[in-house]
C-alpha positions, -999 to 999 in steps of 0.1 A, spaced: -169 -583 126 -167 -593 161 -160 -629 178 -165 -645 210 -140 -671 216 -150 -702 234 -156 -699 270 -151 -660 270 -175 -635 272 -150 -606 259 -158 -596 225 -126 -595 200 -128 -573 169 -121 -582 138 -119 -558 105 -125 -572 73 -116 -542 40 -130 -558 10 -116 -537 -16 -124 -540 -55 -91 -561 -61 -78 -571 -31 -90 -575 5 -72 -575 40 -84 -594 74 -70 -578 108 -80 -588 147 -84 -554 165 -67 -532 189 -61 -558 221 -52 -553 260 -13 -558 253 -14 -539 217 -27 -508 206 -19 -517 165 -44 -538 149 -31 -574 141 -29 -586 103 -40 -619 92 -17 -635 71 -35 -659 43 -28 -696 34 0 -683 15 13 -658 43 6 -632 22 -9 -599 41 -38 -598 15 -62 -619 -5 -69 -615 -37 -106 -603 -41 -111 -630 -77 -125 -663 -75 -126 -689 -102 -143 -724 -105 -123 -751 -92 -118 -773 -125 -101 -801 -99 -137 -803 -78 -159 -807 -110 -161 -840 -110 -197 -842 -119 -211 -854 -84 -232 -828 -67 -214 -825 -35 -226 -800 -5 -245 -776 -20 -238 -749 11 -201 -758 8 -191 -730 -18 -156 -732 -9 -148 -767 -30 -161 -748 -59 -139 -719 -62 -103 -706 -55 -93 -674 -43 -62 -655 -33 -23 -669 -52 -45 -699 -69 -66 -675 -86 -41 -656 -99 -22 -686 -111 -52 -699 -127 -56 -666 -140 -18 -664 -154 -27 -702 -168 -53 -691 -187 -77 -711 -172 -99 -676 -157 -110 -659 -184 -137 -629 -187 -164 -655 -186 -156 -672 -154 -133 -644 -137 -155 -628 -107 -145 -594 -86 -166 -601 -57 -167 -564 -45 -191 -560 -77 -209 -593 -71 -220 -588 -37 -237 -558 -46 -260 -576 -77 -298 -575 -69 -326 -581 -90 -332 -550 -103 -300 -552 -117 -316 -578 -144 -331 -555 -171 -365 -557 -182 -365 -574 -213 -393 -587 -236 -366 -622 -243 -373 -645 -225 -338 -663 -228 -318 -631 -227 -338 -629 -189 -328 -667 -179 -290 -661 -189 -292 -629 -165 -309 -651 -134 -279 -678 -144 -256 -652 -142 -269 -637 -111 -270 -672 -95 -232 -675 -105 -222 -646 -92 -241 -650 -58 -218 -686 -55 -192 -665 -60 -192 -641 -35 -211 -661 -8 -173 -684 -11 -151 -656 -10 -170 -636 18 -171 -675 39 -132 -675 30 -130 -641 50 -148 -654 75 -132 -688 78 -95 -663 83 -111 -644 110 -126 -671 130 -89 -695 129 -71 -664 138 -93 -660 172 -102 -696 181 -138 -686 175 -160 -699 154 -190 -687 128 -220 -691 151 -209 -669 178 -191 -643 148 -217 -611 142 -208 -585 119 -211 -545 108 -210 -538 71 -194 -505 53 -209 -501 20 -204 -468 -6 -217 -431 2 -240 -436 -28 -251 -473 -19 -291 -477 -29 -314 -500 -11 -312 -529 -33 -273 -528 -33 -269 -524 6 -299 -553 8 -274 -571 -15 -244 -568 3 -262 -581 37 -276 -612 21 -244 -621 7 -223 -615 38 -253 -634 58 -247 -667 34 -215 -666 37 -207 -668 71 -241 -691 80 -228 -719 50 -195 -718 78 -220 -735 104 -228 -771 106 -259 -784 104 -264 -795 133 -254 -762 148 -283 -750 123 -308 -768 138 -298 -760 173 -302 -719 165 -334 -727 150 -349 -739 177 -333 -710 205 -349 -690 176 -387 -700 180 -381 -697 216 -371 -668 214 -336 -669 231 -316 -655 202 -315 -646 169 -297 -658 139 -286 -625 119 -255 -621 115 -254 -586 106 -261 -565 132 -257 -530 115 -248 -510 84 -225 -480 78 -212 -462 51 -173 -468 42 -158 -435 53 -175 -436 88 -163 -470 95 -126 -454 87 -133 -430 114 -141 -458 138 -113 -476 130 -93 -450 135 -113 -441 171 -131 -404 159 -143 -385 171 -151 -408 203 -108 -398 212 -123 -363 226 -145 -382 248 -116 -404 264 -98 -373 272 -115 -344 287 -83 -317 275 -89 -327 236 -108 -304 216 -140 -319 200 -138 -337 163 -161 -319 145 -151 -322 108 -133 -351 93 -115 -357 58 -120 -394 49 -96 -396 16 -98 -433 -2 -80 -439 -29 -85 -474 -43 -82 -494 -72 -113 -484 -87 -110 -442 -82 -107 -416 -59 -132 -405 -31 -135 -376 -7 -161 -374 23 -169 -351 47 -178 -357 79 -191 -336 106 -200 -351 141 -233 -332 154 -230 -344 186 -232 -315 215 -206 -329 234 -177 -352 232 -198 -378 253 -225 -377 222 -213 -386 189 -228 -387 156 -214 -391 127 -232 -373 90 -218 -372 58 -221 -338 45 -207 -340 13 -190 -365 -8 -170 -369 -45 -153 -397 -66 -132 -398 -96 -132 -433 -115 -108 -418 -139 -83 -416 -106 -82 -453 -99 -53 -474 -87 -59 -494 -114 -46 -465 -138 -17 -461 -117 -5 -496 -124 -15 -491 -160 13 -469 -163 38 -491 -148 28 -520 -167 30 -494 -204 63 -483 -192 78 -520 -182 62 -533 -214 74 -501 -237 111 -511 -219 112 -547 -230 100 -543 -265 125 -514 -270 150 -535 -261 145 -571 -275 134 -547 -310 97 -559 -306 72 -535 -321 51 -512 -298 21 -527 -284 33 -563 -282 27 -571 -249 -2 -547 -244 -23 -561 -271 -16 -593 -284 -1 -611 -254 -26 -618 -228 -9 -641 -210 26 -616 -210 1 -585 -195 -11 -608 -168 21 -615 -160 35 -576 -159 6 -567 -141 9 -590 -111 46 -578 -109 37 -545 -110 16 -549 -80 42 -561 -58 66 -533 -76 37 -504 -64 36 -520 -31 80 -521 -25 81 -483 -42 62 -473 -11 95 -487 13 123 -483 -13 139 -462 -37 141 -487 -63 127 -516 -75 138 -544 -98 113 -562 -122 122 -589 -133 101 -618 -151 115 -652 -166 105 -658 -205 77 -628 -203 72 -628 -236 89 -658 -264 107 -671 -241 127 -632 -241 134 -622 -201 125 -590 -185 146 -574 -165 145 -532 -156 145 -512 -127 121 -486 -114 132 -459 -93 110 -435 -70 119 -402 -95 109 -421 -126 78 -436 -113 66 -401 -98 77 -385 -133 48 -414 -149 20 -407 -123 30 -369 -124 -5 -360 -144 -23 -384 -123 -8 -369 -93 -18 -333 -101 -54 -342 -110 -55 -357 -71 -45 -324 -61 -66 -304 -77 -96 -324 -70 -84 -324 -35 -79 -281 -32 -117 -277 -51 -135 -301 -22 -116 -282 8 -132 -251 -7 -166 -243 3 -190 -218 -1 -200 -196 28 -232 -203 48 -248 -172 42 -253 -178 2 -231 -178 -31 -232 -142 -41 -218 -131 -69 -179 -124 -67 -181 -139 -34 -147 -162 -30 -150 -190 -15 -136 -200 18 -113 -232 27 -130 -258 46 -108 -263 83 -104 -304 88 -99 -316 127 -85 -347 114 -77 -365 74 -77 -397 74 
């Protein structure tokens, strides 16, 4: 995403990484600073929380601004507290990651007529949904450069395995999202340097896939061309392990020189049963296998019959995964976690790699079969195969 601030004509960028849970908002590299900048949100916290729910305090039965999306749903610390509250529940809870991606042809074809209208409702939702969240992003990057969404255009990432719908998906949402940030007035103002032809009014100027976007962000392969002793990028590890699995990509650059560079995707894998979600899973077992050993509760408790108590461990959990990464132990502690019992244990580094030890070795292995390829010349039989050479992992 890129900005204009008022009365300048240099371009500032800014990086949005919508993940499936969470999602983070950073102004790029600048004349004084060679580290991106991170945007903090309303509650200074160096992340949003990627969930939005209906604002029960704006449903007050009047019909309101139908392009303002944002008094209709929370995101970030209020979700999760609505969520903690109970007030979120499967029916009303929204990932946007997955939302932005819904097309039509994700409605099945269905003879029932209602079963079709409840999908359309649901799509319709869901669209709300993540044309809010996506202007929420928007409305972060803008205050953070004094710009605003008129003058804001943007470059999507979407998967390796994106289809056409889904990518056509993404770009409408993202499109809605920033343009309900406009006023009207502004609107009509566009719309007419439009017709004559002075300007156009996407906002989306291009798509690429999510590993070569982490190359650019990162500055490969154009680094060889700013410095005429570096040797050429040509292939590039792009590891991405998020809350939803595991990916590898390779990418080679074809370009003949390191003035020419282009970027192709030669191969690609993911593993949903590697997720960071399954990582916290096994924090949140062990934490809740803890407490009800020690207040004598039977096994399962908190897993299975406290909803409110899991919600609770697992938004702990997440801050515990996050310290683990800068210390060598962590307390968790929560107030009245489950009948009005206290939890209060402490993780260290060697006990939370001894729990992700299985998850850790699957990673690896997955990791030593992609770096081995076969030769070029053909797969014959007891032919080993040869380890792929990486110019940079990212």
């Amino acid at each position: 995403m890129a900005s204009t601030n008022e009365g300048a004509s240099k371009m500032t960028a800014i990086g949005i990484d919508l993940g499936s849970l969470n999602a983070r908002v950073a102004i790029g590299p600048s004349s004084s600073s060679s580290i991106p900048t991170m945007v903090s949100s309303a509650q200074g916290a160096r992340y949003t929380l990627a969930i939005s729910t209906p604002d029960q305090s704006s449903s007050d039965g009047s019909d309101g601004d139908n392009n303002n999306s944002n008094a209709h749903y929370v995101f970030g610390e209020a979700a999760r507290r609505s969520l903690q509250r109970g007030g979120g529940g499967s029916e009303n809870t929204r990932l946007v990651r997955h939302l932005s991606t819904l097309s039509v042809s994700d409605i099945l074809d269905d003879d029932d007529e209602e079963f079709k209208k409840e999908q359309e409702e649901a799509k319709e939702e869901a669209a709300k949904a993540s044309n809010a969240f996506l202007a929420h992003l928007a409305t972060l990057a803008c205050d953070a450069t004094s710009s605003t969404a008129s003058s804001s255009r943007i470059v999507l990432s979407v998967p390796n395995d994106a289809s056409h719908d889904m990518i056509q998906g993404i770009v409408q949402r993202t499109e809605d999202g920033v343009k309900s940030l406009i006023p009207s007035a502004e609107k009509k103002s566009i719309k007419k340097r439009v017709k004559k032809g002075e300007c156009d009014d996407n906002v989306v100027l291009a798509v690429l896939t999510d590993a070569a976007a982490v190359c650019l962000a990162h500055g490969l392969p154009s680094v060889a061309a700013n410095d005429a002793t570096a040797a050429t990028v040509k292939n590039i590890l792009v590891i991405d392990w998020g809350a939803t699995g595991l990916s590898l990509t390779h990418l080679t650059n074809l370009g003949s020189s390191s003035s020419s560079n282009v970027l192709s995707t030669v191969r690609s894998t993911t593993s949903s049963s590697l997720s960071g979600s399954a990582i916290r899973t096994l924090l949140v077992k062990h934490c809740a296998q803890l407490f009800e050993r020690k207040n004598r509760l039977p096994l399962g408790t908190i897993m299975e019959e406290s909803k409110k108590a899991r919600l609770k461990l697992q938004n702990v959990c997440d801050e515990t995964l996050r310290t683990l990464s800068k210390s060598n132990s962590v307390p968790v502690t929560i107030d009245g976690l489950y009948d009005g019992l206290d939890l209060n244990v402490v993780i260290s580094k060697p006990r939370f790699d001894v729990l992700c030890h299985s998850l850790l070795r699957q990673a690896e292995e997955i990791l030593m079969t992609f770096a081995h390829v076969v030769p070029d010349d053909g797969n014959k039989e007891g032919e080993t195969k040869k380890r792929q050479r990486y110019d940079a992992v990212l």
